[in-house]
Every structure is written in structure tokens, then in C-alpha cells.
DOVOMAR-959499 format. One record per atom (N, C-alpha, C): residue in three letters; x negated, y, z. Coordinates in steps of 0.1 Angstrom, whole numbers, plus 5000, padded with zeros to 4 digits. Last residue first. Layout:
<pts>
ALAXYZ
...
</pts>
This chain:
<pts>
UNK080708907491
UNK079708847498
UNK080108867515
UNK081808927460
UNK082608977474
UNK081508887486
UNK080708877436
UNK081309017437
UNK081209027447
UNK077808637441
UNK079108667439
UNK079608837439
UNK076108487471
UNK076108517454
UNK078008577450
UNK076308447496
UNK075108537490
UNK075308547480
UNK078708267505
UNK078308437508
UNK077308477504
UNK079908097477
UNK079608087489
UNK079608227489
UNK081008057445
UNK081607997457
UNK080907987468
UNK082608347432
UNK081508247431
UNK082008187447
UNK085608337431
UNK084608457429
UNK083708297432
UNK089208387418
UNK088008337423
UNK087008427419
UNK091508697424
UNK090708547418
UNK089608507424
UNK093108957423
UNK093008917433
UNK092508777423
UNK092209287404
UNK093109127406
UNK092509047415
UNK092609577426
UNK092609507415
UNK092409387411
UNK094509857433
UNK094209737434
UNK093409687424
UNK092410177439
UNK093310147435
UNK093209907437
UNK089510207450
UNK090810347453
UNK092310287446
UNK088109987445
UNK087810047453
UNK088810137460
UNK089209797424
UNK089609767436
UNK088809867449
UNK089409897396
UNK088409817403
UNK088009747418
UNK092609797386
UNK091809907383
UNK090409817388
UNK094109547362
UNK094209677375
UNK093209717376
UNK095609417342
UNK094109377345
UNK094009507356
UNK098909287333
UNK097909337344
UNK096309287342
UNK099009357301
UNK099609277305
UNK098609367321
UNK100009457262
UNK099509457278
UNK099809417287
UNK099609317226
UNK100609317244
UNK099409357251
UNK098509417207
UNK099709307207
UNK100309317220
UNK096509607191
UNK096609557202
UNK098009497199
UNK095009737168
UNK095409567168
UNK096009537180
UNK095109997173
UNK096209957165
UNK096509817166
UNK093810077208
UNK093810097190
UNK095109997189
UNK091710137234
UNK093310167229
UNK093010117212
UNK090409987264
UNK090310057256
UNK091510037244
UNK090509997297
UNK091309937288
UNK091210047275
UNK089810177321
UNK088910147311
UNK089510087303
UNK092310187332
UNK091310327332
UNK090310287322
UNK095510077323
UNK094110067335
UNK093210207329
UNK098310267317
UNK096910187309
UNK095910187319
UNK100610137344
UNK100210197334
UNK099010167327
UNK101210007367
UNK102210027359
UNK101510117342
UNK100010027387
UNK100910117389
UNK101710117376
UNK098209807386
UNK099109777397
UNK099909857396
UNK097609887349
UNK096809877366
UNK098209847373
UNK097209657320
UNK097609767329
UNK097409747344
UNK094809627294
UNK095109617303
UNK095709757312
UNK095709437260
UNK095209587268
UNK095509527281
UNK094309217236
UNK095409247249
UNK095109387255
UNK095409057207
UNK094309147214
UNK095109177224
UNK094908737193
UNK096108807201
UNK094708907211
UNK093608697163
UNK093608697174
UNK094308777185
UNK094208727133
UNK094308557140
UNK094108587151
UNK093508907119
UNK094808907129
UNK095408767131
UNK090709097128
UNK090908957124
UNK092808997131
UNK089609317144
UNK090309367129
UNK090909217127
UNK087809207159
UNK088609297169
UNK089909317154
UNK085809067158
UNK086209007150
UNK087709067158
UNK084209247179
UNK083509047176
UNK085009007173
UNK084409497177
UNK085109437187
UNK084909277184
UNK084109717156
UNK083009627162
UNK083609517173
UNK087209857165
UNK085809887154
UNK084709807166
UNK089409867178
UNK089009807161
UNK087609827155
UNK089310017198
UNK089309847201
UNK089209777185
UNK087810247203
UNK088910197193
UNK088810027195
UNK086510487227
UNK086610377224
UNK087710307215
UNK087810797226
UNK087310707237
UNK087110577226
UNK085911107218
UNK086410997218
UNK086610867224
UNK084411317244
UNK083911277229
UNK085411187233
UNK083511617263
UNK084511607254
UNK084211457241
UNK081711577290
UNK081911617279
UNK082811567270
UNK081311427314
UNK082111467317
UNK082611557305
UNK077611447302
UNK078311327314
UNK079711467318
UNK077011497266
UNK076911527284
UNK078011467295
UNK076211437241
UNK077611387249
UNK077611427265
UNK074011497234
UNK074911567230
UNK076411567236
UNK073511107228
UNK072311287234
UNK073611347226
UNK075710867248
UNK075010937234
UNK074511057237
UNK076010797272
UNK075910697262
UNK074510767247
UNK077210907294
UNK075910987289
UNK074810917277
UNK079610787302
UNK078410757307
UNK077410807302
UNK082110897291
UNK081510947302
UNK080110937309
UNK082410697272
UNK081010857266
UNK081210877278
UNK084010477281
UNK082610477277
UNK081610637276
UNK085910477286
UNK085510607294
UNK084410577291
UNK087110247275
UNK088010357270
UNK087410467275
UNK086009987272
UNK085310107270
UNK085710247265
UNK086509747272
UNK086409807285
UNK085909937287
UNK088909547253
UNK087809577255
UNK088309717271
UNK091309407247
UNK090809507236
UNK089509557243
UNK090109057249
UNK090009157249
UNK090309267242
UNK092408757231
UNK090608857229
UNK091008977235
UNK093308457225
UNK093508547232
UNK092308627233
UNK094408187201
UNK092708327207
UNK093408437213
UNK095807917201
UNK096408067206
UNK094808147209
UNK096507717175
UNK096007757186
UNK096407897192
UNK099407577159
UNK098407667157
UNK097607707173
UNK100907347153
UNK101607487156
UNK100707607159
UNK099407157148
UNK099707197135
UNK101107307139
UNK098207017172
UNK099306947159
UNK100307007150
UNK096707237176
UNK098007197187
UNK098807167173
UNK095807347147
UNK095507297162
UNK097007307166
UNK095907467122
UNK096207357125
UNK095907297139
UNK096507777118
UNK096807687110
UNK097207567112
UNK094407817138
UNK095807887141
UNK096907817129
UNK092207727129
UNK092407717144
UNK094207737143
UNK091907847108
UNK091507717110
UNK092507657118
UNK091708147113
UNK092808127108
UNK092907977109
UNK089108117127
UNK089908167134
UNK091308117129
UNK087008067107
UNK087207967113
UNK088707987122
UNK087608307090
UNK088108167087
UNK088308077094
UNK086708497107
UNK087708507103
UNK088408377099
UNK084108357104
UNK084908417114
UNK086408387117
UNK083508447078
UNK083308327082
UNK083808297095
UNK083708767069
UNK084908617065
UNK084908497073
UNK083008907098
UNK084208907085
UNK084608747085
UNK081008897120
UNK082708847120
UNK083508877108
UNK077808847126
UNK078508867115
UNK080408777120
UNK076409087148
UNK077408977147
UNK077908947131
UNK075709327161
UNK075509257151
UNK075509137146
UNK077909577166
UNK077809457168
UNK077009377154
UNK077409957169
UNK077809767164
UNK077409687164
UNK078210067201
UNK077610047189
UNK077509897186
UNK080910127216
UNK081110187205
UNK079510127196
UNK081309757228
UNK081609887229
UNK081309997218
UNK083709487229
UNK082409567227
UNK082409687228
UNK084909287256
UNK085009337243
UNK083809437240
UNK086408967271
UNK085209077264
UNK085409127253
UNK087908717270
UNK087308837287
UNK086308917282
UNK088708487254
UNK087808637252
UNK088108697263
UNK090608167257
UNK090208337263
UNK089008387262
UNK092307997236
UNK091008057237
UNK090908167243
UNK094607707239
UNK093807827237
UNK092907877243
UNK094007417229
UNK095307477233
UNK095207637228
UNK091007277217
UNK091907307229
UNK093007387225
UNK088807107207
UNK090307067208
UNK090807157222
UNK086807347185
UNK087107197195
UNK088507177197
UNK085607667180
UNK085907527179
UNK086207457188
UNK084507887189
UNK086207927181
UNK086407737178
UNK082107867195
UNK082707927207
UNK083907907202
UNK081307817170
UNK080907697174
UNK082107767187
UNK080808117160
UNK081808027155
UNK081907907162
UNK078908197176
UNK080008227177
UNK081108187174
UNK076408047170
UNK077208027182
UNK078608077187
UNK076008167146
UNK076808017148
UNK077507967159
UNK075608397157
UNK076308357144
UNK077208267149
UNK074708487186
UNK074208457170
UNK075608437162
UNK074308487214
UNK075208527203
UNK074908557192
UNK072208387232
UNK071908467225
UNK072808537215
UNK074208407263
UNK073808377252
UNK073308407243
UNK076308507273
UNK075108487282
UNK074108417276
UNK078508477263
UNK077908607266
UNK076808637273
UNK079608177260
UNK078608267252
UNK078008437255
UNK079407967275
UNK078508097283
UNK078008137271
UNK082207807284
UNK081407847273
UNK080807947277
UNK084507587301
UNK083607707301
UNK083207697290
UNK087507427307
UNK086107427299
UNK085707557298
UNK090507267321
UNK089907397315
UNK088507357315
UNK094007207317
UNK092507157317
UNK091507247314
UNK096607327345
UNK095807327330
UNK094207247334
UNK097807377370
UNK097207247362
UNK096607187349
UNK098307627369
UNK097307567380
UNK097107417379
UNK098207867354
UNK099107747349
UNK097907707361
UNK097608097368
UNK099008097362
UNK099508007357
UNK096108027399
UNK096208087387
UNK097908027386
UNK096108157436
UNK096508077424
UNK096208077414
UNK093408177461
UNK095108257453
UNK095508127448
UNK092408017487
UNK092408107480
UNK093408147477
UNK094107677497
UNK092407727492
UNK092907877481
UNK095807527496
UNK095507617507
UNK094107637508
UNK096907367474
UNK095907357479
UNK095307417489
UNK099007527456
UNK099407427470
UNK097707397473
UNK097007497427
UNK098107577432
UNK098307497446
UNK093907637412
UNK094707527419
UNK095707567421
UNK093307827380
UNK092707837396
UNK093907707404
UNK094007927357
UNK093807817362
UNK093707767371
UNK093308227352
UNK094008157344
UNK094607967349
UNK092108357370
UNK093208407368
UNK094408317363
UNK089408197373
UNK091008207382
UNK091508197378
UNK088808207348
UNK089308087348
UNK090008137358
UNK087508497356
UNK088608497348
UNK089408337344
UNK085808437380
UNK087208507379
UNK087808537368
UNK083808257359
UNK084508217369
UNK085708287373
UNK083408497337
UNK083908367336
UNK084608287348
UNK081708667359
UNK083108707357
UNK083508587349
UNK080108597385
UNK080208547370
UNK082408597371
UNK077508817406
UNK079108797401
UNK079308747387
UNK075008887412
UNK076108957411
UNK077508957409
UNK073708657400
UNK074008637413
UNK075208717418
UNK075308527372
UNK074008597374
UNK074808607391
UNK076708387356
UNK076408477351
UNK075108557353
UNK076208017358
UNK076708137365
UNK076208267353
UNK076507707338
UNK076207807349
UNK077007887349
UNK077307527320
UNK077307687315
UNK076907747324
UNK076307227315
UNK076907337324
UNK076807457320
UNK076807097281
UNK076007107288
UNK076907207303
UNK076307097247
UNK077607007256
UNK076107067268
UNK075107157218
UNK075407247233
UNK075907237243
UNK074206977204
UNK076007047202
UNK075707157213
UNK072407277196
UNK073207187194
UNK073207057199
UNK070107317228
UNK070207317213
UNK071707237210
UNK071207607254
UNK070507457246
UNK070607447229
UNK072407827253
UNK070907827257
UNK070607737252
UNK075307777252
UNK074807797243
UNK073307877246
UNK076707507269
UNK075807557275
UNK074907647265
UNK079807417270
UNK078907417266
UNK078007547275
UNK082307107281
UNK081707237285
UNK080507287285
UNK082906867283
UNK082706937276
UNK082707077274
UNK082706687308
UNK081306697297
UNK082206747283
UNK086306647317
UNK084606607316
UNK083906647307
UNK087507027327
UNK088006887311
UNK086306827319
UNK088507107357
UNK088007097347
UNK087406997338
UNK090407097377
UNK091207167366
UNK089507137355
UNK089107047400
UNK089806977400
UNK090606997384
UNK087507307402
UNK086707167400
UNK087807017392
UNK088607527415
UNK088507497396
UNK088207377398
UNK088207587439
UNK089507567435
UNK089507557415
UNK085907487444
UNK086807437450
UNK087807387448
UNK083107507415
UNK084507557427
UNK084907507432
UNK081807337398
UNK082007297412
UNK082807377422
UNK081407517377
UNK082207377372
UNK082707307383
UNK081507817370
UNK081307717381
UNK081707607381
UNK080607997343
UNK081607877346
UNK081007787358
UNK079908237315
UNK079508087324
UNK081008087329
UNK080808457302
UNK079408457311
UNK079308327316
UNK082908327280
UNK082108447289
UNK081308447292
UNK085508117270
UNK084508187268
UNK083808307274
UNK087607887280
UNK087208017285
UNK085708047275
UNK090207677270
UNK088607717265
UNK088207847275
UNK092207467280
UNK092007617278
UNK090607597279
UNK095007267271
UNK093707277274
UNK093407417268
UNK097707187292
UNK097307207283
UNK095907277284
UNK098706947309
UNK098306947292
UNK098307047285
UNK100407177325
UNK100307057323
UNK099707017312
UNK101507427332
UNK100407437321
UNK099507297322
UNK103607437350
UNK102307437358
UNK101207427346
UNK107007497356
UNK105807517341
UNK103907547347
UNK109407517371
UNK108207387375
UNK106907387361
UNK110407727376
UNK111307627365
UNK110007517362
UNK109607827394
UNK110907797397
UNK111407687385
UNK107507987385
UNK107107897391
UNK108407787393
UNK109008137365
UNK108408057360
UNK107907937369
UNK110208337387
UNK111208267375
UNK110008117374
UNK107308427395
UNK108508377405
UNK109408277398
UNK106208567376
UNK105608487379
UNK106908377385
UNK106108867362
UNK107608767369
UNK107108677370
UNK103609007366
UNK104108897348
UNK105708787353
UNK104509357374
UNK103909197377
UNK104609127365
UNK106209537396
UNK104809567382
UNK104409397384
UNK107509527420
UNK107709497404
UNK107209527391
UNK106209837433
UNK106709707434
UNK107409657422
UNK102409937423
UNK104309957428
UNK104809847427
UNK100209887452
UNK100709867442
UNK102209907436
UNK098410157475
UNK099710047474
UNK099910037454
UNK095610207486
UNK096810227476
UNK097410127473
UNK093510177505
UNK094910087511
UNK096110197500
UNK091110247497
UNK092110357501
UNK093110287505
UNK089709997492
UNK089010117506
UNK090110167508
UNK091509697487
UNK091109817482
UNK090909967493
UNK093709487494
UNK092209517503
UNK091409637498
UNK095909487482
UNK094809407472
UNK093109437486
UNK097709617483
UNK097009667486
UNK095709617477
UNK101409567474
UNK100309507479
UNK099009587477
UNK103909577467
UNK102709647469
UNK102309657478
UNK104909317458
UNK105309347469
UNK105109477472
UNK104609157427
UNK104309277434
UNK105409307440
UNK103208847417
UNK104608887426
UNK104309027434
UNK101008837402
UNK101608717399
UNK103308797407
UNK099609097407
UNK099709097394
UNK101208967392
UNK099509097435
UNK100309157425
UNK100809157416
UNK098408887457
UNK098208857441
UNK099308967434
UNK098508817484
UNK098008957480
UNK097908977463
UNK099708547484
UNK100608697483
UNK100108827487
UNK097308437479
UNK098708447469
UNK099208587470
UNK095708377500
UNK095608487492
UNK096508527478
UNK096708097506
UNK096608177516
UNK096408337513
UNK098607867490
UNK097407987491
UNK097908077499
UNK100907617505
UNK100407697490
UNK099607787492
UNK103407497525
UNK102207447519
UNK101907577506
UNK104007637557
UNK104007617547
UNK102907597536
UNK105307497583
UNK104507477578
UNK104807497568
UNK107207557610
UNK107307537596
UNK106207567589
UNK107307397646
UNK106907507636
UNK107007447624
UNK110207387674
UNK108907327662
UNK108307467651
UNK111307407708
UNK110607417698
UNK109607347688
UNK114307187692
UNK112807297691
UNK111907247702
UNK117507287697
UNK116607207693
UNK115207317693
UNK119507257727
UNK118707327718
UNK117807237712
UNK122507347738
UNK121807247730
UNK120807317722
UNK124707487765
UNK124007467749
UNK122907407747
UNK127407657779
UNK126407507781
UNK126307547765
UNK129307827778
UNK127607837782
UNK127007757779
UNK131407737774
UNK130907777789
UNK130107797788
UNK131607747749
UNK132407907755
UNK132007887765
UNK128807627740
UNK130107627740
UNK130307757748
UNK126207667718
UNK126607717724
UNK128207677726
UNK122907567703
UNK124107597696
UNK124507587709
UNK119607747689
UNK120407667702
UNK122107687698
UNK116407677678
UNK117807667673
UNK119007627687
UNK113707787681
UNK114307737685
UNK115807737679
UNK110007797672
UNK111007807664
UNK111807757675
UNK107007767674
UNK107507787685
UNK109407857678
UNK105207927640
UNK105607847655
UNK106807897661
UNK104407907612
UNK105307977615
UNK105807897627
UNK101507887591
UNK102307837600
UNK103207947605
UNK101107907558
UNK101107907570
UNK101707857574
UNK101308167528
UNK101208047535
UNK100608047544
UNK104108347516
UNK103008347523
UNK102808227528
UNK106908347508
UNK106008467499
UNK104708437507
UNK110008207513
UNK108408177521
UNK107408257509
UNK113208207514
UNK111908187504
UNK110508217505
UNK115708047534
UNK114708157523
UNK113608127516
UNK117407967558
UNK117207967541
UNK116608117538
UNK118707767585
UNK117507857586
UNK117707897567
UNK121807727601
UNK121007697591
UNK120107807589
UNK123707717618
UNK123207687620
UNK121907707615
UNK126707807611
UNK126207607613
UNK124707607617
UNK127208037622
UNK128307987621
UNK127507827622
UNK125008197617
UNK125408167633
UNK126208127635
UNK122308167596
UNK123608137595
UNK124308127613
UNK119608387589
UNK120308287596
UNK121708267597
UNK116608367567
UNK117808427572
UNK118508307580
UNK113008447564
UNK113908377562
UNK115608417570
UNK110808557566
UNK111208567552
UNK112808497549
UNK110108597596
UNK110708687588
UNK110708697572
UNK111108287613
UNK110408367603
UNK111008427596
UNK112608357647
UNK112608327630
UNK112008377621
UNK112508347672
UNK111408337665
UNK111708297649
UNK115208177679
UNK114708277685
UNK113408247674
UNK119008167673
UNK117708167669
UNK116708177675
UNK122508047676
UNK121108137679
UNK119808077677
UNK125507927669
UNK124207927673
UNK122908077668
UNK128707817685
UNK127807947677
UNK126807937678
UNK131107587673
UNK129507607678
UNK129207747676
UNK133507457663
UNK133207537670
UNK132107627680
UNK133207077661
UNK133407217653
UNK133507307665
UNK131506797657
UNK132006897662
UNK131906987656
UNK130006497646
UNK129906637638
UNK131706727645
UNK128406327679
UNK129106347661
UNK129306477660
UNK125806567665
UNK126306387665
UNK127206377678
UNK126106867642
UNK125606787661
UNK126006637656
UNK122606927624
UNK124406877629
UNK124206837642
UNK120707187613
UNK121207117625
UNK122607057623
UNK119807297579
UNK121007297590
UNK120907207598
UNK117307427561
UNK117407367569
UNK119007367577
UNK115807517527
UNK116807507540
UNK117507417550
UNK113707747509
UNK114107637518
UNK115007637527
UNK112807767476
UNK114007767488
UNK113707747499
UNK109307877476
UNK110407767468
UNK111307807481
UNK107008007480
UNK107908057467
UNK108907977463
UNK105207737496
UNK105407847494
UNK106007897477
UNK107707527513
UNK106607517500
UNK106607657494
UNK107707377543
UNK108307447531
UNK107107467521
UNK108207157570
UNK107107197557
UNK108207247546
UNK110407097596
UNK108607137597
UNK107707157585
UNK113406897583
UNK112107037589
UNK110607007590
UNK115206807561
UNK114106787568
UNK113406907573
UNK118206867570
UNK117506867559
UNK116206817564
UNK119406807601
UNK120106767586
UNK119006767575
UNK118306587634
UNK118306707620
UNK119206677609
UNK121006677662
UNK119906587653
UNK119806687637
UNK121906767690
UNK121406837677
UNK120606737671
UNK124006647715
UNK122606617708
UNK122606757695
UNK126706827720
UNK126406697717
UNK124606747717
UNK129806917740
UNK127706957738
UNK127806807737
UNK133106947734
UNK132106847737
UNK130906897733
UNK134007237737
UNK134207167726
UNK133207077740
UNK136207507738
UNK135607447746
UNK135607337739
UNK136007787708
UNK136807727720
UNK135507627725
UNK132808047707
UNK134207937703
UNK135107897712
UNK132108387710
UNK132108257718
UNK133108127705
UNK129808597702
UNK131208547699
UNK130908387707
UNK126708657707
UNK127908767703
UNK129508707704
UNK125708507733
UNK125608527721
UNK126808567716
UNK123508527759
UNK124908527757
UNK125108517743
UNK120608377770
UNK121308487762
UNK122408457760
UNK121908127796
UNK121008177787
UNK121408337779
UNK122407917816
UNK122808047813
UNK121408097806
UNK122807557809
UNK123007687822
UNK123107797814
UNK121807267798
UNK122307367806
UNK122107437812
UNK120107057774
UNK120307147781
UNK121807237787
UNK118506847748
UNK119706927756
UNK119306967766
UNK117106857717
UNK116806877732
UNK118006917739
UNK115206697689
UNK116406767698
UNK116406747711
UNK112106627676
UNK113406617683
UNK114206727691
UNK111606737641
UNK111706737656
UNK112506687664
UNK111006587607
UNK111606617615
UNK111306577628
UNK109006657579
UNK108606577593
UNK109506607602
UNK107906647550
UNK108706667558
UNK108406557573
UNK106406737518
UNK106506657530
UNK107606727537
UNK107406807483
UNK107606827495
UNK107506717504
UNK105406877453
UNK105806797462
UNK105706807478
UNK105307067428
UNK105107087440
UNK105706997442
UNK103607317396
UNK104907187401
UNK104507117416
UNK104207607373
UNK103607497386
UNK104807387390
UNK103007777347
UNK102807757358
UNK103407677366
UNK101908057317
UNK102707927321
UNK102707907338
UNK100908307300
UNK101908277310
UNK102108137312
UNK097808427295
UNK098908357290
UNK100008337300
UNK095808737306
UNK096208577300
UNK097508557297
UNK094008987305
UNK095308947303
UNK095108837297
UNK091309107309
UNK091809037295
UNK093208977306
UNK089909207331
UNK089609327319
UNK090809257310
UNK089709257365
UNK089709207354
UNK090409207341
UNK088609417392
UNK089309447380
UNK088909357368
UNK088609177420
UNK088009227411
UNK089309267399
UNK088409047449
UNK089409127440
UNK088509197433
UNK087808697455
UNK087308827452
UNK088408847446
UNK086708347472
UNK087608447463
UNK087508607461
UNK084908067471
UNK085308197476
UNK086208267466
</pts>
């Protein structure tokens, strides 16, 4: 299943690569009197319509186009349409259907008719265009804002062009092929639908067990594993007509349930090891401290990582600045009364190694373009990217969610 949930950590950019079927209709002739169409030609021979590009399957976010020839190739045709999908445009000089499909589906009952100055015309059709890719894509703002809603109670619109330009990237075929991503969080459905296919074998740890820890990370809990919607974001399948997308939808990806964990020491450091690419943190802390030791040893293993992984161009730690920018609203501390004046949250103090500058800290912005509501603020931050609000009165990111109707955010 899938869920709109505000999700807190901004990922990486990469993403995708697609293979086209095709299946061409037959043509159909005909006579007599039909819609008239705006301009006539001279009096030519009605031939057949055979196809030119292939019809019946487009690929959602990619070109597509289609022209009719007649056999043989006559001049002076005007042709007409009927039922054209509305992402796409029409030529009434040759013919030709071209655009760019934002939604997946079917698109029926299509006709193409070309016309001599008597009337007489040739139709092809009716066929439909199938398009291949996610059915919840193009509620995804964050990847291509339309403003989109996201299904949120108040139907607030996102603005348009608040988004990671996703579109460019898909276009230049960057599907995050080899490359391997750690998630660290609350767990990891290893059996999604739309993850299963994206996850590394038997190495994905379970820090409840004893060393090495190689094990399922589970769920977070029935309410919802935010690990699982944050691999969406990041990995989720692409063309599979299952759900959204993520952003590299071929990457290899591995869980870690350290937040579900006793988070000790070791286990923290053990969470900053192995062979991958990079590391997403979907968490940050809040104003009391952490008792964690993250100075040096931490720190070390982090600079380790960044030194010499990915054959010595360095890993990438991607880390929350955290979710506790309206923390004292909550009646946290005696003296802080609920809607009382205190400070909001510093993403540098206590943040599980928030001061280290081996780690890319991220803020989050909402659908409208600004600091999400909880995205907490300080000095180490490096980039903001979309994490949107909570999806009640504003959007917020459209990902996987646990995989049936009793468990999960969206039931």
C-alpha cells in the first residue's frame, strides 16, 4: 500500500530507465459525411491509413508520438481527432498525436480520420494508449508539482513548481543503478511490492539480535513504519503500476531498525558501516540529550566512511535536521505552558552526531515552498529539500506505507 505522509529527511537525487512495448491497430476505411473539418485539400486518391510509429503504449513522463501514413504516401489530407488525450496535442496537417503522459492508464476509443475535399475519409481506430508507470505518481509533488492536493482534508493545493525537477532527470535515464543505499529507522518491509525488488540479499540488520545483527528489521509498529516510507521516497519501483515512485527506482536498498533499538553505542556505529553508497538518517532528536556517545568515535567512524567508500570518493550520510521546531508547544517542560513563548529546537545540540561535518544535514520544505512546520533550524544545515506538512490541511509526501489494510498510516 501507499500513504501521504509528512516525511521529515530529504533524499538524494538520482532516477530512471524504461522499455517500450508497442502494438499497432488496424486501419479502417470508409465513406460518407461526417463532421466537416475546418479546411478542405484538393481531390486526392483515399487510401488505407497504415501505422507510422508504433501505437497503443506510452511511457509515463516520456514523449510520445505517433503519425498515420497513408499507403502510398499522398499529399493533401486534413485530419481529425476524436477523444484525444488531454496531455497530448494534434497535428491536422499529418496527423500526428505528441506529448507527454503525467498519469498512468488507459486512454480509449481514440480515432484518427483523414479527409478529401469530397468528404470521403479514412479512419483509423478505434484504439487505446496505454500508459506504462504509477498510478500515484502524479499525485507526487514533491517529484513534478502540478498542485496537487496530495488527498489532504482541505484539498490545499500545492504551488506549482515547488519540486526536486525530477522530470530533467528522469529524461536523462539516471535510475540510481548500482547504487547502494542504507536506510536507517524504524525497520523495513523487506516484502513490499514495490521495495522487494530493490532490496540487497541478507544484509539487512536487525539491532534486537546479537552481533553481526544480519537479520529482518521488521516494522515499526502497527501504526505505521516510517523506514518503509522513507525507502519509498528514496527507492520505491518505477513502471510497475504499483503506487508512486521513488527517486532512484533501481537502487539497492537495506534496512537498519536502529530506532527501534536499544541505540547504544555500538549499535550506532555498526548503523555508519558496510558497503554502501549512502546513508539515510530520517531522524532527529529533540531538546533533551542524547545519551549516545557521538564525539570522537562517531565522528571517526563517519569521516572513515567519507574518506574511503565508494572507491575512495567518499560515502554520502544524509541526516535529519530533525522534527522539533514546535517542540515546547507540547507542554514538554513545567513553565512552558502549551502556546507559551520558549525556543524552537537547534538542530545542533544533541542531534546523534548533528555538530559532526561528515554529515549532510537537511531541513524540510512544505508543498508551498517554505520551512515545513516542524523542520527544525540551526547552522549545520546544508540543503532543504521537500518533506511537506502532515497531510491533514496542507500536502504531504506521497510513499509507501505498510503493505495491507490493518497496519500502517493509511488503512
Amino acid at each position: 500500500m501507499h500513504s501521504a505522509k509528512g516525511w521529515y529527511l530529504q533524499l538524494t537525487l538520482l532516477s530512471l530507465l524504461v522499455v517500450m512495448a508497442s502494438c499497432v491497430p488496424s486501419p479502417k476505411k470508409a465513406t460518407g459525411s461526417k463532421t466537416k473539418p475546418e479546411s478542405f485539400p484538393g481531390t486526392v486518391s483515399i487510401v488505407p491509413l497504415i501505422s507510422g510509429n508504433p501505437l497503443g503504449t506510452a511511457i509515463q513522463d516520456h514523449v510520445y508520438t505517433y503519425a498515420p501514413t497513408p499507403n502510398p504516401i499522398v499529399g493533401g489530407l486534413v485530419y481529425t481527432v476524436s477523444n484525444l488525450p488531454p496531455w497530448a496535442e494534434f497535428n491536422t496537417g499529418n496527423g500526428q498525436i505528441q506529448g507527454t503522459p503525467r498519469v498512468a492508464g488507459d486512454f480509449d476509443n481514440i480515432r484518427i480520420t483523414a479527409w478529401t475535399s469530397d468528404l470521403e475519409f479514412t479512419e483509423q481506430g478505434p484504439f487505446s494508449i496505454h500508459i506504462i508507470g504509477d498510478p500515484l505518481k502524479e499525485h507526487a509533488w514533491h517529484l513534478h508539482n502540478m498542485g496537487q492536493d496530495a488527498f489532504n482534508n482541505s484539498a490545499s493545493k500545492a504551488t506549482v513548481g515547488i519540486d526536486i525537477n525530477m522530470n530533467a532527470s528522469i529524461l536523462e535515464d539516471n535510475t540510481g543503478l548500482g547504487i547502494r543505499v542504507a536506510v536507517s529507522d524504524t525497520g523495513l518491509e523487506l516484502l513490499h511490492e514495490d521495495l522487494a525488488d530493490n532490496v540487497l540479499a541478507n544484509i539487512s540488520k536487525d539491532y534486537n539480535t546479537a552481533p553481526p545483527f544480519f537479520g529482518d528489521p521488521g516494522v515499526g509498529g502497527v501504526s505505521g513504519d516510517h523506514g518503509t516510507s522513507v525507502a519509498g521516497i528514496i527507492c520505491a519501483r518505477a513502471y510497475n503500476e504499483i503506487g508512486s515512485r521513488g527517486i532512484a527506482p533501481d537502487c539497492g536498498l537495506a534496512g537498519l531498525n536502529f530506532l527501534s533499538s536499544g541505540q547504544t553505542t555500538a549499535i550506532l556505529l555498526d548503523q555508519a558501516q558496510g558497503d554502501y553508497d549512502i546513508w539515510n538518517y530520517s531522524y532527529g532528536t529533540s531538546f533533551y540529550p542524547t545519551h549516545l556517545n557521538t564525539d570522537e568515535a562517531y565522528s571517526d567512524q563517519l569521516k572513515f566512511g567519507v574518506d574511503t567508500l565508494r572507491g575512495n570518493k567518499g560515502a554520502i550520510y544524509i541526516k535529519s535536521a530533525g522534527n522539533s521546531f514546535r517542540e515546547c508547544e507540547s507542554s514538554f517542560f513545567a513553565g512552558f505552558p502549551m502556546g507559551g513563548v520558549c525556543h524552537s529546537h537547534n538542530s545542533m545540540h544533541g542531534n546523534v552526531g548533528g555538530e559532526t561535518p561528515y554529515l549532510m544535514v537537511v531541513g524540510a520544505t512544505n508543498a508551498a515552498g517554505v520551512k515545513a512546520s516542524y523542520s527544525s533550524t540551526g547552522s549545520n544545515i546544508w540543503i532543504s529539500a521537500p518533506g511537506g506538512e502532515f497531510g491533514v490541511d496542507h500536502p504531504a509526501i506521497i510513499t509507501t506505507d505498510e503493505g495491507d489494510c490493518t497496519s500502517g498510516y493509511a488503512r
